[in-house]
N, C-alpha and C positions, 0 to 999 in steps of 0.2 A: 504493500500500500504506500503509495507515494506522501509524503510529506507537505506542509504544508509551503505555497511558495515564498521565496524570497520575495522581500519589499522593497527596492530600490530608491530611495529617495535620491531629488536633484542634488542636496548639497554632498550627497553621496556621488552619484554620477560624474559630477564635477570634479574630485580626488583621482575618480577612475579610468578616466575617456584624457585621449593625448591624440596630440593630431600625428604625432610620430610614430603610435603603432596604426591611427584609425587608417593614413592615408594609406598606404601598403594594402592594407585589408579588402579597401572598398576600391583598390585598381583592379585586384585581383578577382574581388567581384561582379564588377563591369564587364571585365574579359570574359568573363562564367557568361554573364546573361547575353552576350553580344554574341557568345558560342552555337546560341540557339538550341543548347542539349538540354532538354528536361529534367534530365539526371543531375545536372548543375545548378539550373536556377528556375522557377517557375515563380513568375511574379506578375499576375495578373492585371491592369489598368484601375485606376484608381475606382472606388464605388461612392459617390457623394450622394447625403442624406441632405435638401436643405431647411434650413433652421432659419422659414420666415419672421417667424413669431420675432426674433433676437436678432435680424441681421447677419445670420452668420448658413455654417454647413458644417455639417460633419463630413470627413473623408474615412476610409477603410482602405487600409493598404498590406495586405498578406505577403510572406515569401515563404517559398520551401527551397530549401537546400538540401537534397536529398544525399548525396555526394558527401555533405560535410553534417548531416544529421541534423538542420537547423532549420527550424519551422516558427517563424512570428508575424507577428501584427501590429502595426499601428493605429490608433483610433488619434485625430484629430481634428479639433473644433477650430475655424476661422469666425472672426465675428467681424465687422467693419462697423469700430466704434466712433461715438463721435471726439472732434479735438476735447484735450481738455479729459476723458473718462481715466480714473483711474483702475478700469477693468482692463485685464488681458485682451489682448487682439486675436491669442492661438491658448490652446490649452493641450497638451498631445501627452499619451498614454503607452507606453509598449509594453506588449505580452508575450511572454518568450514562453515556448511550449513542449514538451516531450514528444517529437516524430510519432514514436511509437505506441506510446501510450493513450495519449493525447491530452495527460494531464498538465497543467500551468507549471511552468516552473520557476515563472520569478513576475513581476509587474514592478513596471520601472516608470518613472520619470521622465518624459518624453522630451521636454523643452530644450535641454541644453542638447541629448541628441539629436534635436531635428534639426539644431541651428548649426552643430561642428558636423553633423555630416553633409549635409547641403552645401556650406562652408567649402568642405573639404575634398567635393566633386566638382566645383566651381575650379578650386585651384586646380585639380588635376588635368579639367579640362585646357587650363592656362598654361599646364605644364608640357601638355603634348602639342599646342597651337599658337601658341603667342610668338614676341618674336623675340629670339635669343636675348638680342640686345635690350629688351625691355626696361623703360627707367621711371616713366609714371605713370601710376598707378591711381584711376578716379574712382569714390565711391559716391553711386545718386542714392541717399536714404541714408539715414541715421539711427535706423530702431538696433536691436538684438542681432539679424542678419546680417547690419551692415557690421556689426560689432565683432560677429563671430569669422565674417570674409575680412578683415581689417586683419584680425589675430592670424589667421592661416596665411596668407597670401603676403603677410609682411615677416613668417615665419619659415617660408618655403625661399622665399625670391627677395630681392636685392634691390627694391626702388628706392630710385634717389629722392623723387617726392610724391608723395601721397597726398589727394586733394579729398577734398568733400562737400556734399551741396545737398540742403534739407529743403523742399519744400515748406518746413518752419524750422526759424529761422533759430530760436532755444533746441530745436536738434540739435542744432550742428555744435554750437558751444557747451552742452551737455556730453557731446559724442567727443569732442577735444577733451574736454576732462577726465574721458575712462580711459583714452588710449596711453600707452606707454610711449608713443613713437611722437615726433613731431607730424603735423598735421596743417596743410593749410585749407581754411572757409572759405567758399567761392562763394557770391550772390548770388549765382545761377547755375544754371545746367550747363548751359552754352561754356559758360568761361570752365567750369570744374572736366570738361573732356575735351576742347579743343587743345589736339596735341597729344593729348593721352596713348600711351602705348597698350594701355589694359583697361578697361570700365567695366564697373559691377554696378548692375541696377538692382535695387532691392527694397523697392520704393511702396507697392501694393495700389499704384495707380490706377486708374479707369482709362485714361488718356495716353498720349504718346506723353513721356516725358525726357526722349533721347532722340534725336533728328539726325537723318543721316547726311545732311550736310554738312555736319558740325564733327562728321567724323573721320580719321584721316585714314587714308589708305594702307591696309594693313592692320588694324588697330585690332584688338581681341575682344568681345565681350561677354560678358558673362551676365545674361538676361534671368533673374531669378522670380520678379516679385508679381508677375501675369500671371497666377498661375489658374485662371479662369476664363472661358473661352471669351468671356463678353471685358476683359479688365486687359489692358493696352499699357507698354512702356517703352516703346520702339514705333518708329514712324513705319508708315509704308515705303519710302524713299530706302532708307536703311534694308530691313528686311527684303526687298526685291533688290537689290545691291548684293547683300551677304550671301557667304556658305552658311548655312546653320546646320549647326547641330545638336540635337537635341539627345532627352536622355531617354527617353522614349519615343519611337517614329506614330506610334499607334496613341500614346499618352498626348503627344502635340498636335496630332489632328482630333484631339476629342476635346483637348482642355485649355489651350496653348493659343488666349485672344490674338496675340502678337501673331501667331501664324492662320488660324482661320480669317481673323479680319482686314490682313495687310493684302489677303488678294496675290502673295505669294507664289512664283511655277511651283509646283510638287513633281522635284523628278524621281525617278525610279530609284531606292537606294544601291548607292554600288555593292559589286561583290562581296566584299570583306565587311558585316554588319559592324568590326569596330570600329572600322574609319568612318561611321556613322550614326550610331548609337551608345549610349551608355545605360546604366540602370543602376539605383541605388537600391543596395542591400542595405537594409537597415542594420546598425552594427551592435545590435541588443547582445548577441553572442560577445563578442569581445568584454561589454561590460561587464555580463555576467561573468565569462572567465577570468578577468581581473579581481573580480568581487570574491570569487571562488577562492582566489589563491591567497586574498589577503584575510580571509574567514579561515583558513588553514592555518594559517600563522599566528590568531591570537589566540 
């Protein structure tokens, strides 16, 4: 008879999640799901509940790892609060499971993993696609996202400066006081990416709030904060410009405003799914086996 599960708290999670074992993990997992072997990764397209009542939705996002005996889920709430709430925006839950069994074996704290592994798929994408020489680095948005791709991406890589730009404007000087690094405030959009070797949107806009004129040739981006068909942070200009890539081909035509409403070609994916898709494993395992080992030691 299985025992009762572990309870993960954030300020626990926090101790346990390092973007130097997570990156590794979650390459290595992309590769699995890009492989298209079942036996590797079975990760079905997002299932959203929505939560008119509240502004918000619930999403469901399962994986099996049959291969490495790892079977979970994430439950998370998005709300679109007004300026000014001091209520959460997201609220996210992981449930780590026994394959075999199919009893629970731990429920964790969702928030800080959704924000360093997101984070940490971003950078990796930065890492196969940007350009060697890369030296600034823009982030559009100042909440938790921007905070956790600031931590990874100035952890991984080597920019000489790092800009930032809040549609409000106590963001941005709120967001300078958590970082460790120097940081410069732009007044706008425009001035915080013109130039930019790398941009990270992580905004949760309705609207474009990144124009591809304002983008230079070459420049990398890492489009995070659309993640609903009808919610926009890249112009059309931009998008029918770009190569994208997404981390899902099947997730960005269901979910992915920036690609159903830019009016984008959709061509054929090429040969090799990884030179065109990614997937995120949700990295519940690793926490758990961190938590495992440090439960054996006291």
């Amino acid at each position: 008879m299985a025992g009762p599960p572990a309870v993960i708290w954030g300020r626990e999670v926090e101790g346990l999640l390092r973007y130097r074992e997570l990156v590794p993990r979650l390459e290595e997992a992309l590769g699995k799901f890009s492989s298209r072997d079942p036996a590797e990764v079975i990760q079905p397209g997002r299932t959203t509940v929505p939560l008119q009542k509240h502004h918000g939705f619930m999403g469901l996002m399962p994986t099996y790892m049959e291969n490495k005996g790892v079977l979970c889920t994430k439950f998370v709430c998005f709300y679109k609060r007004e300026d000014g709430s001091n209520l959460p925006s997201t609220q996210a839950t992981v449930v780590l499971l026994d394959p075999e069994y199919g009893n629970v074996k731990a429920v964790m704290d969702g928030e800080l993993i959704t924000r360093m592994r997101t984070a940490a798929v971003s950078a990796i994408s930065a890492k196969l696609l940007m350009c060697p020489e890369a030296e600034v680095l823009a982030i559009l948005g100042t909440g938790a996202q921007a905070m956790s791709h600031y931590n990874v991406f100035t952890e991984m890589f080597s920019f000489k400066e790092v800009r930032v730009w809040s549609c409000k404007g106590q963001g941005s000087e709120r967001f300078c006081r958590s970082v460790s690094g120097p940081v410069t405030v732009c007044v706008s959009a425009e001035e915080a990416v013109r130039g930019a070797d790398v941009i990270v949107t992580v905004t949760r806009c309705t609207e474009p709030v990144l124009f591809g004129q304002w983008v230079k040739p070459g420049a990398h981006v890492a489009a995070v904060g659309a993640c609903r068909p009808n919610w926009r942070e890249l112009d059309d200009v931009l998008m029918k410009e770009a190569v994208v890539y997404a981390d899902s081909r099947e997730g960005a035509l269901t979910e992915s405003g920036d690609v159903i409403l830019s009016g984008a070609e959709r061509r054929q994916p090429c040969s090799n799914p990884s030179e065109w898709e990614w997937k995120m494993q949700c990295p519940a395992q690793l926490v758990f086996d961190q938590w495992e080992a440090k439960s054996c030691k006291s």
